[in-house]
C-alpha positions as CSV (number, residue, x, y, z in Angstrom):
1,X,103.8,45.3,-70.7
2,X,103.2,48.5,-68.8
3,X,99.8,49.1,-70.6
4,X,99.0,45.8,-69.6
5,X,100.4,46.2,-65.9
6,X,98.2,49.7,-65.7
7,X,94.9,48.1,-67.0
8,X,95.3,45.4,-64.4
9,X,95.7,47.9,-61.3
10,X,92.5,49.5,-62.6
11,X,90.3,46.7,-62.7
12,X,91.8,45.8,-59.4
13,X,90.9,49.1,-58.2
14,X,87.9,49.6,-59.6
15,X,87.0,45.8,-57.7
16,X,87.8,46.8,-55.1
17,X,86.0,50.1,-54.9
18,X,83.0,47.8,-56.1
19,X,83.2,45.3,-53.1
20,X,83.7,48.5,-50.4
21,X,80.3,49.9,-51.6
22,X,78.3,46.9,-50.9
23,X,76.8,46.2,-47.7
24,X,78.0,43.6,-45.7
25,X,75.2,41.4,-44.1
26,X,76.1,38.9,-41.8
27,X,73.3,36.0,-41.8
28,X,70.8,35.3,-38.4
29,X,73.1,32.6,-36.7
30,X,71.2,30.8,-34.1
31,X,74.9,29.3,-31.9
32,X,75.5,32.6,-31.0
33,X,75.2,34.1,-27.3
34,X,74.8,37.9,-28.6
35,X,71.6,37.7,-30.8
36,X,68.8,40.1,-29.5
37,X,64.9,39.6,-30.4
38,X,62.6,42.6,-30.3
39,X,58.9,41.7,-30.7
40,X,57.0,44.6,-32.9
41,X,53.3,44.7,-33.8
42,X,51.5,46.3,-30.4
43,X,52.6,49.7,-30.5
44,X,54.0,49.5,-26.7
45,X,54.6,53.3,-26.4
46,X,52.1,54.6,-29.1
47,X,54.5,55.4,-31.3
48,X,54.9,52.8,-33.3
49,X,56.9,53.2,-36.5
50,X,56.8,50.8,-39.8
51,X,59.0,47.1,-39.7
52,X,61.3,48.4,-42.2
53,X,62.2,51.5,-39.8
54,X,63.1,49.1,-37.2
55,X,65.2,46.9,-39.7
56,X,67.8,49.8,-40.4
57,X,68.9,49.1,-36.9
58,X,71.6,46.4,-37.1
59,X,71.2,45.9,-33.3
60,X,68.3,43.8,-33.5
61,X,68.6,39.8,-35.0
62,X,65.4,38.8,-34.9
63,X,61.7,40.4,-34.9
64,X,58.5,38.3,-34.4
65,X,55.7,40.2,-35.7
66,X,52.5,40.2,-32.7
67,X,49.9,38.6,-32.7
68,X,48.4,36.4,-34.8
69,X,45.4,36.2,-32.1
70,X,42.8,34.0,-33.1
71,X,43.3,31.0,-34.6
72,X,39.3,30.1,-35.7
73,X,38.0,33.4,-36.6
74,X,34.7,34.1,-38.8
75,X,35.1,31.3,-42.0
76,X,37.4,29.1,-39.6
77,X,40.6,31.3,-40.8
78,X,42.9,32.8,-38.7
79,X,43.1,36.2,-37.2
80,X,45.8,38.8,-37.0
81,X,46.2,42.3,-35.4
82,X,49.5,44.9,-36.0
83,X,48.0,47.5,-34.4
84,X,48.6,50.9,-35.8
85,X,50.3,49.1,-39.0
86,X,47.1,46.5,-40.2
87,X,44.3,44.9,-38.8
88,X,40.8,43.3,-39.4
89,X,39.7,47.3,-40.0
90,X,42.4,47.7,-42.4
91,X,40.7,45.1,-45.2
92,X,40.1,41.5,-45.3
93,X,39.7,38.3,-47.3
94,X,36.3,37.9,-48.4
95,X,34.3,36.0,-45.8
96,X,37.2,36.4,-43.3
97,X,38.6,38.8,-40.7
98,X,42.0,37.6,-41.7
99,X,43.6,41.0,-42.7
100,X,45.1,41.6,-46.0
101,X,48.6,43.6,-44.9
102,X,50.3,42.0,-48.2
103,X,51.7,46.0,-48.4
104,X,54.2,44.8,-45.5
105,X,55.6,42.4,-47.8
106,X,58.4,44.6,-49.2
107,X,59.2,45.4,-45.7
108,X,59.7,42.0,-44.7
109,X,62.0,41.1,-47.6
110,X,63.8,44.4,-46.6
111,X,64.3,43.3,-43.3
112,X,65.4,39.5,-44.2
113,X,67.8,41.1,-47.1
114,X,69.7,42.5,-43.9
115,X,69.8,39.1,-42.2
116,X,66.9,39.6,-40.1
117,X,64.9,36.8,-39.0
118,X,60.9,38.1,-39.1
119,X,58.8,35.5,-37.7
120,X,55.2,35.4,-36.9
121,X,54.0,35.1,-32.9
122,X,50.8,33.4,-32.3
123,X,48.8,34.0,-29.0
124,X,49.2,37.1,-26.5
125,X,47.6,38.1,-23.6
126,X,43.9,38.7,-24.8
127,X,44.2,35.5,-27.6
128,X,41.4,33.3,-28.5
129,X,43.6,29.9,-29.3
130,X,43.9,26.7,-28.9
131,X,43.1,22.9,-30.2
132,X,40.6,20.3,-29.7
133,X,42.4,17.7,-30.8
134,X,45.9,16.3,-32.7
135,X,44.3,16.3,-35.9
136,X,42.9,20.0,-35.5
137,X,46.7,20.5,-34.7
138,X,48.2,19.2,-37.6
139,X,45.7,21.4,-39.6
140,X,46.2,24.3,-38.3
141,X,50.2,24.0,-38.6
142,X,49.4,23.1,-42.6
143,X,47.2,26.4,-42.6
144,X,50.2,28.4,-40.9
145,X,52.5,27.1,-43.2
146,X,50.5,27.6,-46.7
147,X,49.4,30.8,-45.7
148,X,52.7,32.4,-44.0
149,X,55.7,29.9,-44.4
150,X,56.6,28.1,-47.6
151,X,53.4,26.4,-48.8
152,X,50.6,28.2,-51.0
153,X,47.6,29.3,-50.1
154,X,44.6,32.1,-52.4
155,X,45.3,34.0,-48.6
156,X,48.6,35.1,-48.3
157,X,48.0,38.0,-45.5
158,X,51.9,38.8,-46.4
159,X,51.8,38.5,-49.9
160,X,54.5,36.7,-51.5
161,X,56.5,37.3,-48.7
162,X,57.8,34.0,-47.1
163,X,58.8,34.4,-43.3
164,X,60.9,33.1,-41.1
165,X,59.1,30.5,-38.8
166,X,56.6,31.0,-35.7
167,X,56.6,31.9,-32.1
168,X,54.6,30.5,-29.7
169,X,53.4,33.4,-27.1
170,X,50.2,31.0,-26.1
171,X,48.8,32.4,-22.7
172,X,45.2,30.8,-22.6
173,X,42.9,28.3,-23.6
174,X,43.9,24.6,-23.5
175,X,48.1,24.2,-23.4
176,X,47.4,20.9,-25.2
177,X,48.3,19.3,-28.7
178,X,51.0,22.3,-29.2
179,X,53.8,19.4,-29.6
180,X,52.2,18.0,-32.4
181,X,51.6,21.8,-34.0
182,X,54.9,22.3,-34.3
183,X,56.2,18.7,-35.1
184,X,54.0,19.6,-38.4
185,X,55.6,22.3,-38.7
186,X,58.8,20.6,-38.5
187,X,58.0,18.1,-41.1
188,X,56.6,20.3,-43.6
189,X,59.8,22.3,-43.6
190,X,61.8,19.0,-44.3
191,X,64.0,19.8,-47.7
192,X,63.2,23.4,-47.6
193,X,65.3,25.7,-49.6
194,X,65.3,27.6,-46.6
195,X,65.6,27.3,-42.5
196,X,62.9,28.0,-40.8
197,X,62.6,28.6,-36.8
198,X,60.3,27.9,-34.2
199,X,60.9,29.9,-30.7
200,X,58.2,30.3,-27.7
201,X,57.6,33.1,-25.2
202,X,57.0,31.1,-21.4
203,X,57.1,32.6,-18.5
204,X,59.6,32.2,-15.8
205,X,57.6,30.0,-13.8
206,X,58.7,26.6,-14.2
207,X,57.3,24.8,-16.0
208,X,55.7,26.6,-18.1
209,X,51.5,26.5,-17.7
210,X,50.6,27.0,-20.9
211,X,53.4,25.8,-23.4
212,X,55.3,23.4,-20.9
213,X,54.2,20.7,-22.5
214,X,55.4,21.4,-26.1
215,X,58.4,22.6,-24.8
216,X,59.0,19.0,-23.8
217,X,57.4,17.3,-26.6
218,X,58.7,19.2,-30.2
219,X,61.9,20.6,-30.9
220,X,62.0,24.3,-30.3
221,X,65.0,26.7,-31.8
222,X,64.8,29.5,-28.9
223,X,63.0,30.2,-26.1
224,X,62.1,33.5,-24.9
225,X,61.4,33.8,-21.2
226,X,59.5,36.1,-19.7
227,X,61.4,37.4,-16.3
228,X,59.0,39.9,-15.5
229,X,55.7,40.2,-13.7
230,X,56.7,37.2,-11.8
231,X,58.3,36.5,-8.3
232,X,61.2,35.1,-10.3
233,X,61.9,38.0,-12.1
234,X,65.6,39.8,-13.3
235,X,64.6,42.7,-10.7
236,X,64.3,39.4,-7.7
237,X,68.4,38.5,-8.2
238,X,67.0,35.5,-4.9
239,X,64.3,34.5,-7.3
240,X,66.1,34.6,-10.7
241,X,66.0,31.3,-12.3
242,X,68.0,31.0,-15.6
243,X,69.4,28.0,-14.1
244,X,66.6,26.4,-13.9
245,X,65.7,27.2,-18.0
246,X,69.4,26.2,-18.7
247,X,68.9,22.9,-16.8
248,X,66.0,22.0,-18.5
249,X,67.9,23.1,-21.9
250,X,70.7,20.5,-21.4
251,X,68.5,18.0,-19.7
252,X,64.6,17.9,-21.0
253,X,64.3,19.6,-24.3
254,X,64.1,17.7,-27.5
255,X,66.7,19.7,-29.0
256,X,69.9,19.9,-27.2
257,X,70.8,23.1,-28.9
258,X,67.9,25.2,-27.6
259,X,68.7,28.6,-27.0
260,X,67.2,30.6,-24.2
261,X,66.9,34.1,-24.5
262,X,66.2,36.3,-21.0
263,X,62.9,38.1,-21.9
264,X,62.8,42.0,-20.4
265,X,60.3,44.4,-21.1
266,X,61.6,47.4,-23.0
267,X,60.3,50.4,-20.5
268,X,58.7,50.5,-17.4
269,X,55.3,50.9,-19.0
270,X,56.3,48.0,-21.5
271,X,55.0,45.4,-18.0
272,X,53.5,45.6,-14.6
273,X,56.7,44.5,-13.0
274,X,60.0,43.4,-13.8
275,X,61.6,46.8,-15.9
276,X,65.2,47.3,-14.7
277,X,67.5,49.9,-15.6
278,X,70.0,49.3,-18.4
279,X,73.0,48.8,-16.2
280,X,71.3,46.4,-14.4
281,X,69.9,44.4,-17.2
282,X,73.0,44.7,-18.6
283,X,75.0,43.3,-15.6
284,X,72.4,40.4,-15.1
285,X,72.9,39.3,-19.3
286,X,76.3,39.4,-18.9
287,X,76.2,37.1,-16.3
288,X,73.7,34.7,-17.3
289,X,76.1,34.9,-20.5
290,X,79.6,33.6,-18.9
291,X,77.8,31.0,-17.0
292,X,74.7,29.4,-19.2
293,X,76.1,28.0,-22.3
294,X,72.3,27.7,-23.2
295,X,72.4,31.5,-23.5
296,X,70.9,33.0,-26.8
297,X,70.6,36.7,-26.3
298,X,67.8,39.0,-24.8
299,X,64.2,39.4,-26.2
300,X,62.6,42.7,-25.5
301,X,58.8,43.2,-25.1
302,X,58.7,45.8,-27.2
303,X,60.3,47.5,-30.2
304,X,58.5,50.9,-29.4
305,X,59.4,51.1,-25.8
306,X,62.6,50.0,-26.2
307,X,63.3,52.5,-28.8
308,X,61.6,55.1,-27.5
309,X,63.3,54.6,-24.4
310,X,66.9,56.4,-25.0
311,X,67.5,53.2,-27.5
312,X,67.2,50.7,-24.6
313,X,67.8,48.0,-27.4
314,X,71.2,49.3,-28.0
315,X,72.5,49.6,-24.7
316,X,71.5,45.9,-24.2
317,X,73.0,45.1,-27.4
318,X,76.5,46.7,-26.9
319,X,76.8,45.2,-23.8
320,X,75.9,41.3,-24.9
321,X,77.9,41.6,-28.1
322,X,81.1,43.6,-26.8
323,X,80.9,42.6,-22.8
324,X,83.8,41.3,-21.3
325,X,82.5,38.4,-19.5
326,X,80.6,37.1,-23.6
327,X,82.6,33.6,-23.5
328,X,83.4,32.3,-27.2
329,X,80.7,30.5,-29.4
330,X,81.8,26.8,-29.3
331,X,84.0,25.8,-31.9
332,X,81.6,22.9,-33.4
333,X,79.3,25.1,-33.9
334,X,80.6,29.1,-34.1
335,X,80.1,31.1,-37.4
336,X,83.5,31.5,-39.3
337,X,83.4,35.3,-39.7
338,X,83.3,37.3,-36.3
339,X,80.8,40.1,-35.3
340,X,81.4,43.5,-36.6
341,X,81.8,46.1,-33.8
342,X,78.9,48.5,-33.7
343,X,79.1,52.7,-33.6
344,X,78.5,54.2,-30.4
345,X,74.9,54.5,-28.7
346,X,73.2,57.3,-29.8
347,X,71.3,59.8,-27.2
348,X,68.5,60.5,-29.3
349,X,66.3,62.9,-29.0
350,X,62.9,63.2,-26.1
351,X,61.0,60.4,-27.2
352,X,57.1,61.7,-27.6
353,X,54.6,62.1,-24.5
354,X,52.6,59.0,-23.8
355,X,49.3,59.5,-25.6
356,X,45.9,59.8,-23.1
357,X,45.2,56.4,-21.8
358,X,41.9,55.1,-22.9
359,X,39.6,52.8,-21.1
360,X,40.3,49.3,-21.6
361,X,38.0,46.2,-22.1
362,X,39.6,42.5,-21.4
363,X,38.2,41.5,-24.3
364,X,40.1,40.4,-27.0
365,X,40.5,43.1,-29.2
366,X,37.2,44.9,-28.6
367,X,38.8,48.1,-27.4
368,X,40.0,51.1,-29.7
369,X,41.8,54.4,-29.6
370,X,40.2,57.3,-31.4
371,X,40.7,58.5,-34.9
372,X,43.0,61.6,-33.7
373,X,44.8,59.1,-31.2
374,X,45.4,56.9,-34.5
375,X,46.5,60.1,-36.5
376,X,49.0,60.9,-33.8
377,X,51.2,58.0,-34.1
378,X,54.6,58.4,-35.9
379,X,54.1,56.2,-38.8
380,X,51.1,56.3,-41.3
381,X,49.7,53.2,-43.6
382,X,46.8,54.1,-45.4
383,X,45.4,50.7,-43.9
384,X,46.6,51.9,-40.0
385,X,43.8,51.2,-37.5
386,X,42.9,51.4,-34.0
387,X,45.7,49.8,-31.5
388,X,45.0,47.2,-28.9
389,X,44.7,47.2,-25.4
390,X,46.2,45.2,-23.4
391,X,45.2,45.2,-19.5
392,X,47.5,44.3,-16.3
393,X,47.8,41.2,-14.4
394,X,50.5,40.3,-12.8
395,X,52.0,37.7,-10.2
396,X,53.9,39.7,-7.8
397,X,55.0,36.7,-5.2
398,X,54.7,33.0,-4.5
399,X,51.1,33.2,-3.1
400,X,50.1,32.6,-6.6
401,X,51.7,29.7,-7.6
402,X,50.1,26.7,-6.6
403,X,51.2,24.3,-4.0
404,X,51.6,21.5,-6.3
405,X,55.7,20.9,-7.3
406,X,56.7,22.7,-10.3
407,X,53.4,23.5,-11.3
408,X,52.5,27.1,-12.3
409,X,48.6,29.1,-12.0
410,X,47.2,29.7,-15.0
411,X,48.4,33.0,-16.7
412,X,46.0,35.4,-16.7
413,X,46.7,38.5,-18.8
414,X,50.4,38.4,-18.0
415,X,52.4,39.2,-20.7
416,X,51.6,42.2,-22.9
417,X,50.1,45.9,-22.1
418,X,49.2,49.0,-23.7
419,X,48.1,51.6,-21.4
């Protein structure tokens, strides 16, 4: 019996010692008021490091991967640009500029194995997008889906890496048939193994010029507004306008559930107005947090800034998760297991100097950094290429909106920069 007794304890022990050595990863939960959504791609502060780096931090939930750009390039494919990571110079399909980055596919699966979300953002500021008609639509949703989601397609830019769902950053062309985009999207993904999201990026501005529309036509997961480089920004507390997105939440959108996430830039240089300190931000989630039980999180514009600036992610974080005023998930809907508390906020070290500006076109993607500019950045693909520019437009007071109720001007350039 007491040989017996001992080789029980063992194998308990040894169990246990099993179980303590594997990581813990807590799945993406989309009822939660604490999640935080860092966009990555545009090399904000030059520095730009690979997805995977960005996925050891377990501050961030959710990363959509900017910009899928064009969506009727050369051979009527899409288009995609990731900056210093991959691009149309780092290799293509044959009789495409769609780039081949299927190296990114082991990050992706190392960021989704830590209960990351990594979805795909179509659109940005210098975007050639948009559709002539519901049937072009629906196409182009089956495309998206086959080539990025869970179809099949000979052009898989991410290899057999299956992401997460899309985001809808859409700041020209025609804010038309977007609804019935993502409606296909929504019934491809019907008896999926998996759950896949759909989020969009307006601007504060209500409604919405250029996604408005779908917002009020197709069921969206999260959206992530923009409140900066507008009059209702976080830095205008008269002008600040969550209400109005958490109205619309609980009143107009097809899914009651929506979550809406308020949208910040990372650093100062991350938009042309709008950056707050961290206390502030801080102050302002927290608030928007006890009040709005539409509230989601924060999205930062973008993971380089953010990181680069004294790990402005973090501090947001910390302060959504483990904030007094955070009121409790509701009980229909709340995860069983609770949050884990995170380590302290690190001061890291200087971040690098802002490389030498270079001149800018507004061109879509027509502008480029030099080889040594390219060579400076922190991380290095072989396939890294030239980073985009992104020039700055911004609507700094009510002069701009037209006089026609709840109707917004046109966006023009608004959203994302690189100096």
């Amino acid at each position: 019996m007491v040989i017996v007794k001992t080789g029980f304890a063992s194998l308990v022990l040894a169990l246990f010692g099993y179980l303590s050595s594997l990581e813990i990863v807590l799945a993406f939960s989309n009822d939660r008021s604490d999640n935080l959504a860092v966009y990555w791609g545009q090399d904000g502060a030059g520095h730009q490091q690979s997805l995977s780096f960005y996925c050891q931090d377990d501050t961030i939930d959710v990363i959509p991967m900017a910009f899928l750009y064009i969506f009727f390039g050369k051979g009527g494919q899409p288009v995609i640009d990731l900056s210093n990571i991959c691009s149309s110079s780092s290799g293509t399909f044959p009789g495409t500029d769609l780039a081949d980055c299927s190296f990114l596919q082991s990050d992706i699966k190392q960021c989704q194995a830590k209960g990351k979300l990594i979805t795909l953002s179509l659109g940005g500021a210098t975007s050639k997008v948009g559709f002539s008609s519901d049937g072009q639509a629906s196409d182009f949703a089956d495309t998206i889906w086959n080539m990025f989601l869970g179809g099949n397609s000979g052009m898989r830019p991410f290899g057999n890496a299956i992401l997460d769902g899309v985001d809808l950053d859409i700041e020209s062309g025609s804010s038309a048939h977007y609804a019935t985009f993502v409606n296909r999207i929504r019934s491809l993904s019907k008896g999926a193994s998996k759950r896949y999201y759909i989020t969009a990026a307006p601007q504060c501005p209500f409604p919405d010029a250029n996604v408005g529309a779908a917002l009020n036509g197709a069921p969206f997961d999260a959206i992530y507004v923009q409140f900066y480089n507008n009059f209702c920004e976080t830095s205008v507390p008269s002008e600040f306008n969550f209400a109005t997105w958490d109205r619309w939440a609980k009143t107009q959108s097809p899914n009651p559930n929506v979550k809406v996430y308020l949208g910040a830039p990372g650093d100062a240089k991350a938009a042309g107005n709008g950056y707050v300190n961290i206390g502030t931000l801080s102050s302002v989630a927290q608030d928007a947090q006890k009040r709005y039980t539409s509230f989601g999180g924060v999205m930062l514009w973008d993971a380089d800034t953010a990181y680069n600036n004294n790990r402005y992610h973090v501090a947001i974080k910390n302060a959504i998760r483990n904030g007094p005023t955070r009121p409790s998930v509701p009980t229909a809907t709340s995860p069983n297991k609770g949050t884990p508390t995170p380590g302290p906020v690190e001061t890291p070290a200087p971040p690098p100097a802002t490389p030498k500006p270079t001149q800018t076109q507004t061109t879509a993607h027509k502008s480029t950094t030099s080889d040594a500019e390219v060579a400076s950045t922190s991380f290095r693909d072989p396939r890294a290429t030239a980073r985009v520019k992104r020039p700055t437009f911004t609507f700094d007071d009510r002069s701009e909106v037209t006089s026609v109720a709840n109707e917004v001007t046109k966006r023009r350039f608004s959203r994302f920069f690189k100096f």
